[in-house]
N, C-alpha and C positions, 0 to 999 in steps of 0.2 A: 548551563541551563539547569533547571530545577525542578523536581516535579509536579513544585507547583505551577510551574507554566503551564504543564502540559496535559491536555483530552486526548482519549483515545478514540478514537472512528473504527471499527471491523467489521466485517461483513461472512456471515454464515449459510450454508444450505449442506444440511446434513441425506448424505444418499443411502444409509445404512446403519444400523446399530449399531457398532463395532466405530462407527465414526464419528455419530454421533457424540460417545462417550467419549473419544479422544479429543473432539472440540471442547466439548465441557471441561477436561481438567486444562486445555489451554486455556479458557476466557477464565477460568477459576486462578489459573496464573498473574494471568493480566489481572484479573477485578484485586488480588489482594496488594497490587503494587500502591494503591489508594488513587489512585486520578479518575476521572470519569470515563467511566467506558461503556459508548452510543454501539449499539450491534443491532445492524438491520437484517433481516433472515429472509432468504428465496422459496420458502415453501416449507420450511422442517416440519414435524409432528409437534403436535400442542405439546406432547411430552416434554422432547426438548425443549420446547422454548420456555415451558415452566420452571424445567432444570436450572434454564438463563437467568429468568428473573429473578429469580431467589438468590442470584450470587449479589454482595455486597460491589456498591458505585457502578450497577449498569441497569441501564434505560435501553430498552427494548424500543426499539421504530420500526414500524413498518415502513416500506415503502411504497410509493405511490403508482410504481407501475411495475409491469415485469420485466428483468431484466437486472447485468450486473450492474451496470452505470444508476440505474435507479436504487439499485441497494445502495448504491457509495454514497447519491448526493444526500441520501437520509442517514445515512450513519455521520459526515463526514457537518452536516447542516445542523445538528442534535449538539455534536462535541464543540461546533462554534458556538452555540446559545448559552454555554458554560462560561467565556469571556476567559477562558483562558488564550493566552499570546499565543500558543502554537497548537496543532491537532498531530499527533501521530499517530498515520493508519499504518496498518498492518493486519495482517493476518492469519488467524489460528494457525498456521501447519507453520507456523516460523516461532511453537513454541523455545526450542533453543534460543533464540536469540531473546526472548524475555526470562526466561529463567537465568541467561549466562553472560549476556551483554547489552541488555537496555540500558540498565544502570549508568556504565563507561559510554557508551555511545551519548546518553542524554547528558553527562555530563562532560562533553568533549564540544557536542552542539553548539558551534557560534549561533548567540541570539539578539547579533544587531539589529536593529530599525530596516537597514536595507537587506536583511537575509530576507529569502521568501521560501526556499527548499534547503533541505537537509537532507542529505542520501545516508545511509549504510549501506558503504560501500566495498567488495567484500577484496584483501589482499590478492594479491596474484597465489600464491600460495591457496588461498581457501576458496577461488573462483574452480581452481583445478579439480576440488572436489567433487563439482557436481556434475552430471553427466554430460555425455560429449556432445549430443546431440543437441542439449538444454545451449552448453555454451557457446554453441554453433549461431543460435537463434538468437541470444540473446547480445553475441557482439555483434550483430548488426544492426538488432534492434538500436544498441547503443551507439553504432557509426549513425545512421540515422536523425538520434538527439545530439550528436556532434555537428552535423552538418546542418542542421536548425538552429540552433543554439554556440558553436564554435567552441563549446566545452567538453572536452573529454571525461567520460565518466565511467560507473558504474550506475545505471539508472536503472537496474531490474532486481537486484539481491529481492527489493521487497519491502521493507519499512523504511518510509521516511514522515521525516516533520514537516508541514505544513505553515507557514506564516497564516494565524487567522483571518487576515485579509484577504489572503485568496482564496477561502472556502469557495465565498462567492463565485468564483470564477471554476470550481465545481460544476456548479447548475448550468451552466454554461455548454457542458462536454454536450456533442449531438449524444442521445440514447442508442445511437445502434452502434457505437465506438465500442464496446464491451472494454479488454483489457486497454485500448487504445488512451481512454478516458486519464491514466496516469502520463504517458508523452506529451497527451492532447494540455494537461497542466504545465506540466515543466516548460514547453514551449511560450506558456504563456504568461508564467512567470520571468521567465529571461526576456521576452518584447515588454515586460512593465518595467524593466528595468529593477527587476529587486535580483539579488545576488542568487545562483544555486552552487551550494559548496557541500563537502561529502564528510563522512567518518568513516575511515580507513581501518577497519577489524579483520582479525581471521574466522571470519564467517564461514564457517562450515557447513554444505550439509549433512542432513542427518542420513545415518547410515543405513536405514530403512527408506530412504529416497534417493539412493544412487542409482538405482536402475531400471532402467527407461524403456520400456516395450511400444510397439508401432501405437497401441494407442496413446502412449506419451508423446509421441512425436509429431502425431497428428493436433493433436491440443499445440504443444510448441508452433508449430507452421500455423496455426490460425492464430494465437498471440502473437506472433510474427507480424502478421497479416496486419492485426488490427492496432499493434502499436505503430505502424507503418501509418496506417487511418489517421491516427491520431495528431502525428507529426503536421500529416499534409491539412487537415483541419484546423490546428490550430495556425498553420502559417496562411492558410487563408484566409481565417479568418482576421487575421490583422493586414494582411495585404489588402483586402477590401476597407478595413478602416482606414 
């Protein structure tokens, strides 16, 4: 795959000065990689979001309601209107992996007709790096997308490709899924029958997010929660069709 395939979709809400400017130099990462990059914002200061705009190949969207799921379908709807073949979301705190492995990743990306998902997927080695508690929650989440789907994965590292046909199917996630809204996809790309297949890197995290205090784990157990949502959402809603 190539860069020109592919639009970027990310999604921002900045809680602090200090974070603010760390999100800036990552979208400043991303915006000079040259592809389109749609960023929809939960509330920042006009500050930040001027910061945004002024970076080269990104389109600011608002969103139409509150909420994360409403940020995604406007970032993720904005990167389809581009008519590029694939959208890769991601987001700002996964600067690493845009600075050190999109490249490899984007160019490992099968981009046949029947792919609809592309994971980065992270080695057993670079999984071990992130906190215990993180990957407590996240291999279940991912037993989960196994047990919908019959594919063993890596479905949480955090950046994947998108087949632009299933933007659509975006708009789709209920609004009150929050993180669920990425399961509640994948599930529903594998009942249309398009392929989900991964890119296997040593995806590290970063050494400033190894360590996890009760409010990290309390966030963990509600993504938990809501990628659990998301499963059960999208298998009902094809068991009703």
């Amino acid at each position: 795959m190539n860069f020109d395939d592919v639009a970027v979709a990310t999604i921002t809400k900045v809680r602090g000065k200090h974070d603010g400017g760390l999100i800036v130099e990552a979208l400043t990462d991303l915006a000079s990689k040259g592809m389109p990059l749609s960023v929809s914002d939960g509330g920042s200061s006009r500050h930040f979001l001027d910061r945004v705009g002024r970076l080269p190949n990104v389109s600011l969207v608002p969103p139409s309601a509150d909420g994360l799921v409403a940020q995604v379908r406007a970032s993720v709807k904005s990167a389809q209107r581009t008519g590029r073949r694939f959208i890769l979301y991601t987001e700002p705190d996964k600067r690493l992996f845009v600075t050190r492995w999109m490249p490899d990743f984007l160019t490992r990306a099968a981009d046949d007709d029947d792919v609809g998902i592309v994971l980065a997927a992270r080695s057993t080695a670079g999984f071990r790096t992130f906190p215990a508690f993180q990957r407590y929650t996240e291999t279940a989440a991912n037993e989960l997308c196994y047990a919908a789907t019959g594919l063993r994965n890596d479905y949480f590292y955090g950046p994947f490709l998108m087949a632009r046909r299933l933007a659509t199917q975006v708009g789709r996630a209920p609004h009150t899924l929050g993180w669920g809204w990425r399961p509640f996809l994948f599930v529903t790309a594998h009942r249309l029958g398009l392929r989900i297949v991964s890119v296997t890197g040593h995806y590290r995290c970063p050494t400033d997010q190894r360590y996890e205090n009760d409010r990290d784990k309390q966030h963990r157990v509600r993504q938990l929660a809501e990628n659990a949502l998301g499963v059960v959402a999208a298998s009902a809603h094809w068991t009703a069709d």
